[in-house]
C-alpha positions, -999 to 999 in steps of 0.1 A, spaced: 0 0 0 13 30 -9 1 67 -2 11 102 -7 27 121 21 35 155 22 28 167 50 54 146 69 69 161 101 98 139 119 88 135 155 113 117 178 102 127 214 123 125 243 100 94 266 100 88 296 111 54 300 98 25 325 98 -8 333 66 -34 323 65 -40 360 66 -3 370 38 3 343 17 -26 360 18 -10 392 8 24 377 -30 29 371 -48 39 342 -47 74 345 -13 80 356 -2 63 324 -25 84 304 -11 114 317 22 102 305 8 102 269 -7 131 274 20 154 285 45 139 260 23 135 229 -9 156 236 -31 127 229 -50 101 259 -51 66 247 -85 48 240 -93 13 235 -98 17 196 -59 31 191 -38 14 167 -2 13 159 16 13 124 49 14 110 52 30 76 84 34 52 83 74 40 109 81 10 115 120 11 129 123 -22 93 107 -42 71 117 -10 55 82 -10 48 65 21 48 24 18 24 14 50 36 -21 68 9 -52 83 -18 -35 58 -18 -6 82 -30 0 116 -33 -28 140 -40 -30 171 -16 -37 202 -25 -76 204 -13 -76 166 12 -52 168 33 -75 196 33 -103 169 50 -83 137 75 -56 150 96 -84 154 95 -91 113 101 -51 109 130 -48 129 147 -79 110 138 -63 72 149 -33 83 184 -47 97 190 -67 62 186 -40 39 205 -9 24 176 15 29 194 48 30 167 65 12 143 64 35 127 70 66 107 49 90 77 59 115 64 46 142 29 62 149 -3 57 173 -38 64 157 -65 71 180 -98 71 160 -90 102 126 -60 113 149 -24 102 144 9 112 165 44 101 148 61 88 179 92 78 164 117 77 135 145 57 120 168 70 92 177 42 70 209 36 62 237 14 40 256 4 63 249 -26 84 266 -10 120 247 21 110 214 5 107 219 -16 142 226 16 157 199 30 147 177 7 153 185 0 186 176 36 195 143 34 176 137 -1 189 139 15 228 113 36 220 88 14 203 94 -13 232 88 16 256 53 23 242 41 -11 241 51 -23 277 31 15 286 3 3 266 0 -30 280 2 -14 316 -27 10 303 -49 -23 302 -37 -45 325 -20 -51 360 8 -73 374 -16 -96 381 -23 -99 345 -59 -89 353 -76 -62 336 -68 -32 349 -93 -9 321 -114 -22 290 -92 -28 259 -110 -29 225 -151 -39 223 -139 -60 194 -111 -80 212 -117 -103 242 -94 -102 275 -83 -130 269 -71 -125 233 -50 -94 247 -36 -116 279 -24 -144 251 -10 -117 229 9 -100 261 23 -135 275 35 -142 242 50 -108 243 70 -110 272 80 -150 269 90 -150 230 88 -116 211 100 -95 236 134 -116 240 139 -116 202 136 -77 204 161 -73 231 187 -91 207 188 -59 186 197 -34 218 
């Protein structure tokens, strides 16, 4: 899928950074305040995530997993960015990592591509911080240490479907992740 995109604006903001456990013990609100005073915008249980592949010099943006996904899909494919992204010379362009929340989108972070191998690891691991950031403060958004629900995630999603997608997260995606840091 590929769009037009000329509006872009390159948005790398400075995060606060926390553990999953310290996000577990946090409640709802607290961690919506976070978003909030970092990216203006309070998460609701319809936002989405999506990675997308902008090329400055044609203005076309290529959009990743068929676009937006929610966080229970999200945890299964960032793992299948990160390693295209690592294998290939893609100096020419830029990716983002962006939240939608209903017509509303926030660019949360970006990664230069690159040619050379070390530069893309570098760069990646930087990116990848941030991206693994927001996802262990979205899962502490909906749920608890207790792995109980701590606020409704999606009408369209059971509990349970989320609690799979976060076990999975932290047994098996969340270790390949930390490989590229």
């Amino acid at each position: 899928m590929s769009v037009e995109l000329s509006d872009f604006k390159s948005n790398n903001y400075d995060v606060k950074i926390l553990t999953l456990d310290e996000y577990f013990k946090m409640d709802a609100k607290e961690i919506n305040e976070i978003f909030d005073n970092e990216f203006g915008i309070k998460i609701s249980p319809g936002s989405n995530f999506m990675i997308s592949m902008f090329n400055p010099n044609t203005t076309e943006r290529t959009v990743y997993f068929d676009g937006a996904i929610p966080l229970h899909e999200f945890i299964y494919s960032i793992h299948i960015f990160c390693d295209e992204y690592i294998k290939r010379d893609n100096k020419d362009n830029i990716y983002i990592f962006s939240i939608l929340k209903e017509t509303t989108y926030i660019n949360i972070a970006t990664l230069n591509g690159y040619s050379l191998y070390e530069e893309r690891k570098e760069g990646l691991r930087l990116f990848l911080k941030t991206v693994i950031n927001i996802i262990e403060r979205m899962i502490g958004l909906y749920m608890n240490e207790n792995h109980k629900k701590k606020l409704s995630y999606r009408i369209d999603t059971t509990f349970k479907t989320f609690e799979t997608s976060v076990n999975d997260y932290i047994k098996t995606v969340k270790p390949i992740l930390l490989k590229y840091l």
